[in-house]
N, C-alpha and C positions, 0 to 999 in steps of 0.2 A: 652882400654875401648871399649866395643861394643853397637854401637849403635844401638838404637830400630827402627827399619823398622815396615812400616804399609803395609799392601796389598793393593790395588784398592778398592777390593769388602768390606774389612774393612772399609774404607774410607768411601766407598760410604754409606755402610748402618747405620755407625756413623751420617753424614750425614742426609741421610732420618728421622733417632729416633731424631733427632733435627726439622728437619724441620714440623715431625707428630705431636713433642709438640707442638711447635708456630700453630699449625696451631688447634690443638685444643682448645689455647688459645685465637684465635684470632675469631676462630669460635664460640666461646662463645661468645663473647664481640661483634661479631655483631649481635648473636641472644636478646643478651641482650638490642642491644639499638632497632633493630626493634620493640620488645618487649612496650620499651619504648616509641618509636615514633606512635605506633598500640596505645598505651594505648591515648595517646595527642590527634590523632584522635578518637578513640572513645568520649573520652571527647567533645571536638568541637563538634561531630556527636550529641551526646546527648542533648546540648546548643543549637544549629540548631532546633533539630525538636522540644525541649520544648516551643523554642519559635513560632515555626508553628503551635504545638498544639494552644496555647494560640491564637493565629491569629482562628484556625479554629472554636475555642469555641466562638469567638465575631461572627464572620464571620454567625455562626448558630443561633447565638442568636437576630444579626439582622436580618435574612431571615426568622424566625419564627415572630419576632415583625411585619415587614412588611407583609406581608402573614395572619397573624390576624386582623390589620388593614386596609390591600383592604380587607377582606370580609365583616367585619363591616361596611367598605363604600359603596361598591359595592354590595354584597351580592350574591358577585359570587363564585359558587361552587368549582371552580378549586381553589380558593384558600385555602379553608377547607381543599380540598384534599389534597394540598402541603403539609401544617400544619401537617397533621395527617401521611402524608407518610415520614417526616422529625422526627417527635417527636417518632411514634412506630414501624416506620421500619427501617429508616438509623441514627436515634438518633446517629448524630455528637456530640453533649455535651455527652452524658453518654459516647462514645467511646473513647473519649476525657481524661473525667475524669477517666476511667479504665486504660488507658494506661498509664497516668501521675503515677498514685498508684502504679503501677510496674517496674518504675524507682527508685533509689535512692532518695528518700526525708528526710528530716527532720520531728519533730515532728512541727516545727512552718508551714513546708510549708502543711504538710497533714492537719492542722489545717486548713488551708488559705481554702486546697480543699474543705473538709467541709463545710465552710461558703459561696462558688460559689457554690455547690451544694444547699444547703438551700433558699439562693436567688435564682439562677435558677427555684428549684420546685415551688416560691412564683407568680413567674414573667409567669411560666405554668401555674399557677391556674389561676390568672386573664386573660389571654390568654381564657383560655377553658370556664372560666365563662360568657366573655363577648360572644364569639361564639355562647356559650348554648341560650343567652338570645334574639343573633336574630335572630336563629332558629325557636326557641317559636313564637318570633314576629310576624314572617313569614310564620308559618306553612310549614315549608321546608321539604322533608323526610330528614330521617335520615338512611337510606338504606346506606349503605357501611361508613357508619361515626362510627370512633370508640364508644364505649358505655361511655367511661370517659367523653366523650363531650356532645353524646347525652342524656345523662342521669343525667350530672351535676346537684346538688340539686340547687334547688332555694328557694329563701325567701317566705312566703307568700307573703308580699307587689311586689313581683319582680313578681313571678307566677298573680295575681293582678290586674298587672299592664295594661294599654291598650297598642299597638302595638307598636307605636309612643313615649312612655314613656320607654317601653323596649331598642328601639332601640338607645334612649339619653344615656339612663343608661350603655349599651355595648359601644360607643363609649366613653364615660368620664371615662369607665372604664381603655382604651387605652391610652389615652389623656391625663390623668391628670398628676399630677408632681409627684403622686406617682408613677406613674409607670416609669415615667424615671427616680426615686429616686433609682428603686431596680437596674433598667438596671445598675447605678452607680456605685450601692453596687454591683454588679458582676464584672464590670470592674476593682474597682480600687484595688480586692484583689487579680483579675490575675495580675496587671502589680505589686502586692507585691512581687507574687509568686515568678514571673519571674525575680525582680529583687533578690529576693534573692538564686532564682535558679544559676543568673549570677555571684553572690558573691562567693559561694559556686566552681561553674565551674574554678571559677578565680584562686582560692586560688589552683585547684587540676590540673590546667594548671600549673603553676608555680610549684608545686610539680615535675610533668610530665617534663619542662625546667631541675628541677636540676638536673634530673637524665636522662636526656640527653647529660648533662654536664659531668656527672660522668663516663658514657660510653664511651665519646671522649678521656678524661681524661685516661680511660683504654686502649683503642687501641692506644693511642699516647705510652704509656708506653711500652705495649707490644714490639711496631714496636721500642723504644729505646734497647731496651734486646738484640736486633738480631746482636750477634756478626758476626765482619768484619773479618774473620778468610780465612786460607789456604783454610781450609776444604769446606769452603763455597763456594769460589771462583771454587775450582774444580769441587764442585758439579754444579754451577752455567754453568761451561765450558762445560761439557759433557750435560747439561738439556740444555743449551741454542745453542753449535754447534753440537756435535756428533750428541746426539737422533737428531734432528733436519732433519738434510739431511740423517740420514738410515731411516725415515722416509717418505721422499724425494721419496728418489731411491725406496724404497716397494711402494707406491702410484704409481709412474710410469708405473712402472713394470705390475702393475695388471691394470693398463690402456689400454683400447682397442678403435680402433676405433668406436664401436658399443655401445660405453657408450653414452649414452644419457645426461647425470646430474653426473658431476664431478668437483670438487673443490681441488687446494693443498690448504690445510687449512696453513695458514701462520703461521710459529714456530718459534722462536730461534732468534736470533740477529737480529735489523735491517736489515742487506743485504739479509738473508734471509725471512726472510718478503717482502720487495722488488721484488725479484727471485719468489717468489709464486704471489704475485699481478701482474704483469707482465704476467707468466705464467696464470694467472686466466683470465684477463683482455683480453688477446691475445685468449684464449678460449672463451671466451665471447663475441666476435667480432666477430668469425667464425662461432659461433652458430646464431647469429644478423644477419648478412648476408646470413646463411641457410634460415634463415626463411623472410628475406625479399627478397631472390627469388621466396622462395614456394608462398608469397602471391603476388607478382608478374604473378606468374604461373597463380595462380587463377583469381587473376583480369583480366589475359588475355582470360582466359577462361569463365570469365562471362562477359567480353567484345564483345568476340567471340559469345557468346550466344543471348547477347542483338542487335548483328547486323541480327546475323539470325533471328533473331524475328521480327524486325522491315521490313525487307528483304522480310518476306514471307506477312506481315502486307502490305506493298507498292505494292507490287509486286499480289496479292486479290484483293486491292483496283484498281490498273492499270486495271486487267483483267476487275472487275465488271463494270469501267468506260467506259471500248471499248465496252462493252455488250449494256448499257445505252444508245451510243450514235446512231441517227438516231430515224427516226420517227418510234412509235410502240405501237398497244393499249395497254391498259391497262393489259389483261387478255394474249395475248404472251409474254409481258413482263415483268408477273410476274412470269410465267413458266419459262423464262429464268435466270429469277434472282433464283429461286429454284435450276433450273436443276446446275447453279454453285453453288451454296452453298452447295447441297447434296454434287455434288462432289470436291470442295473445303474442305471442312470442314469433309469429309467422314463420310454424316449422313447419316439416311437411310430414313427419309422421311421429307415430308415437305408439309405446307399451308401456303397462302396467302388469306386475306380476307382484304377487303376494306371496309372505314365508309360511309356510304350514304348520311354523313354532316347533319342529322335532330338535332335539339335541344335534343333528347336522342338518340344519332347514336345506328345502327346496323351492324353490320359487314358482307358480305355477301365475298361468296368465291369463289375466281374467279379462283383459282387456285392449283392443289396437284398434288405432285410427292412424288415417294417412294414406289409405289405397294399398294396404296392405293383405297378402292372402294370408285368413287367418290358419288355414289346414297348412300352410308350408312354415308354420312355424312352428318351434318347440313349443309344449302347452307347458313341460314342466321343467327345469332347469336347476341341477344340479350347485352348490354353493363352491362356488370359484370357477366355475366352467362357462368360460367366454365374458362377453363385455357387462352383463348383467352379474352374474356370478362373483366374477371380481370385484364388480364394483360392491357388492353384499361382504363379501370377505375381506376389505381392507376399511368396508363401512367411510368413503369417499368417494368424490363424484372423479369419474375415470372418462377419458376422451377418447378419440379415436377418430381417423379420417380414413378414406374410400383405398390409399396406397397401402394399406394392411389386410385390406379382404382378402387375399389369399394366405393371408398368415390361417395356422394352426389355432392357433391364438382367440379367432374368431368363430362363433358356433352357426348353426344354420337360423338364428331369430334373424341376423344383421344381413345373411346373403342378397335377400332379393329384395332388398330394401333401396330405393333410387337416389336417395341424399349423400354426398359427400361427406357428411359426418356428424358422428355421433357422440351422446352422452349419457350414459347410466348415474344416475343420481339415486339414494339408500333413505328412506326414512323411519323415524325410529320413535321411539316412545320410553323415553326412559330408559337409554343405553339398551333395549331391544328390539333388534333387526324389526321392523314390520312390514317392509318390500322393498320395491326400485322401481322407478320408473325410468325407460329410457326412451332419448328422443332423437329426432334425425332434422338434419337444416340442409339446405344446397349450400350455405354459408358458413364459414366457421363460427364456433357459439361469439358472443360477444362479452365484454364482463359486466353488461348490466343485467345480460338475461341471466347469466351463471347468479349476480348476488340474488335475482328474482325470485332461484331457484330455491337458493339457502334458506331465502326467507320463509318460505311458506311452507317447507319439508316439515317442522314441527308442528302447526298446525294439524298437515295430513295423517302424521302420526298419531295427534292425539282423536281425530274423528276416526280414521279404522281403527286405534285400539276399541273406542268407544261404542263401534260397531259392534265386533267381535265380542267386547264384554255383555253388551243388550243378549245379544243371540246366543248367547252362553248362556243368562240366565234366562231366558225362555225355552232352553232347552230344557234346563235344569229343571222348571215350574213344571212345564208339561212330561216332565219323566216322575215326578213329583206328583 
């Protein structure tokens, strides 16, 4: 008797036509129940915003009632305006009631809408009617007030009536227990609506349950079908170790050091799974460690940068402090303070000008370097008049570049000056003014030399007060 032999490739693709069925069977059955669980949601979704409508339809209905009632009291306009820009522009109740109509309802609940729409209109009219009537009372315009308001008919006895009788009559229009009789009748057929909105929901949730049930029902079935055979088992050995590691080894293989973003995607039996997380894991560590050298690197490099900065910051201030010390007037020491700052700061020119200390100071100038003519400049300079000036009167350093020279703005110290731009810097002694100095660069300032500036302003302040106090009392000694 000769037995029947199967091939491999037989095997395997017996195999596959089983496993393409089930799996179209099973692809069903979970489109089916998403299907189903989408439908559940919707529903819930739908029950949600019915009942927010319902919330936004009260919601509008007392922000119109309130809004009618300060104006009858108050007689303040803006609240007319709320009124009229709630009712004929963002009319929340009619949006309300359109959206509900385009949902699933019943003929009882479309009824219910009806009957909140009917009341609504009734509970508008006395709204609009009492408004009209303290209008009238009032002689208010009626410029940008809609025309349904301003033009609401009135009765003769109402038209008639004197001011103060008008005004009774709008508010009891508000007031009275009919009017909170209709607000009633609106409420109490939204919360019908909604409950039987929530009936209706209930019953098509539950629908929705059973047939979420029947989908489980299906995939359990399915997943019982799946015979435990030879064929499976083989097919199972070759998808879960062969493909697995010649997969492996091709990944490998096309693996370079110059890959950036590489993963062995984990296949086939636990161990290897394992063997790939490992391999992953072990790659991902060496990449972690690439990159917290590189910002290593960097932090030492912006380490390195913040010490040269501070370096050259110390090392400005040291100089301009050896400058400072010894006794010196006013006027070589502030040439000296220029002559380093030009070339510190590699600017091309520079002024100093001192406050004369009157109750509206003037600035006079005691001193320029940079190739400047000193006769073409102002000597004395007015507090707020031009880039020095300003910058005295808001006591901040003030900028400026070379496309404002013909501004007004600018006085005749900056005209014939060759740099592209400028800065007035204020220095003080104790919340007062003691001058400005300002400087010129072909470059715009940078922000190490602006903090350079900050830094050493106090300083200057306190050697010119300290100036000025010596010279003070040696005036004093020798008047003495």
């Amino acid at each position: 008797m000769k037995i029947m032999t199967i091939k491999l490739s037989t095997l395997n693709l017996s195999t596959l036509l089983l496993l393409g069925m089930m799996t179209v069977l099973l692809t069903g059955s979970v489109i089916y129940m998403q299907q189903t669980l989408q439908e559940k949601d919707d529903i819930l979704e739908e029950q949600a915003r019915i009942r927010q409508l319902g919330i936004d339809f009260i919601n509008a209905m007392e922000y119109l009632t309130d809004e009618a009632r300060k104006f009858v009291m108050t007689y303040d306009e803006r609240h007319i305006q709320r009124y009229a820009e709630e009712v004929y522009f963002i009319q929340t109740r009619e949006k309300v009631l359109n959206i509900v109509n385009t949902l699933r309802a019943t003929k009882e609940e479309i009824d219910l809408l009806a009957t909140i729409k009917q009341t609504s209109d009734l509970l508008k009219e006395k709204d609009i009617h009492a408004m009209r009537l303290v209008l009238t009372s009032l002689n208010m315009p009626v410029i940008g007030i809609p025309e349904e308001i301003s033009n609401y008919p009135l009765t003769d006895i109402e038209r008639l009536a004197e001011a103060g009788d008008k005004l009774n009559i709008a508010r009891t229009l508000l007031f009275d227990r009919q009017y909170d009789t209709l607000k009633q009748q609106i409420i109490q057929p939204i919360k019908r609506f909604q409950l039987l909105v929530n009936q209706r929901i209930t019953q098509e949730i539950n629908l929705a349950h059973a047939k979420v049930k029947k989908a489980i029902i299906i995939l359990i079935s399915i997943a019982i079908l799946i015979p435990f055979s030879v064929l499976i088992l083989l097919f199972i050995f070759w998808k879960q170790v062969s493909l697995p590691i010649s997969n492996y080894i091709h990944a490998l293989k096309k693996h370079t050091d110059k890959t950036t973003e590489f993963t062995l995607h984990p296949q086939g039996i636990r161990e290897l799974h394992l063997l790939a997380d490992a391999f992953n894991q072990q790659l991902q560590d060496n990449h972690e460690q690439l990159q917290k050298n590189r910002q290593l690197m960097q932090e030492s490099q912006q380490n390195n940068r913040m010490l040269i900065k501070q370096d050259w910051l110390k090392t400005g201030q040291t100089q301009l402090n050896n400058l400072l010390v010894g006794e010196q007037d006013e006027v070589r020491l502030a040439r000296h303070i220029l002559q380093f700052l030009l070339n510190y700061l590699d600017l091309q020119s520079g002024l100093f000008y001192l406050s004369d200390m009157q109750t509206v100071p003037q600035f006079k100038l005691i001193a320029s370097e940079g190739g400047l003519l000193r006769h073409q400049l102002d000597n004395l300079i007015p507090l707020g008049q031009g880039l020095v000036g300003q910058a005295a009167l808001e006591q901040k350093i003030i900028f400026l570049t070379h496309s404002f020279i013909d501004n007004p703005f600018i006085t005749k110290e900056l005209q014939e000056i060759t740099p592209a731009h400028f800065l007035a810097v204020p220095f003080m002694y104790e919340n007062q003014l003691k001058g400005v100095v300002s400087l010129g660069a072909m470059v715009e300032f940078n922000e190490l030399q602006v903090e350079f500036l900050e830094q050493i302003m106090p300083n200057m302040g306190i050697i010119f007060h300290t100036i000025q106090t010596n010279l003070r009392l040696k005036v004093a000694m020798h008047n003495h």
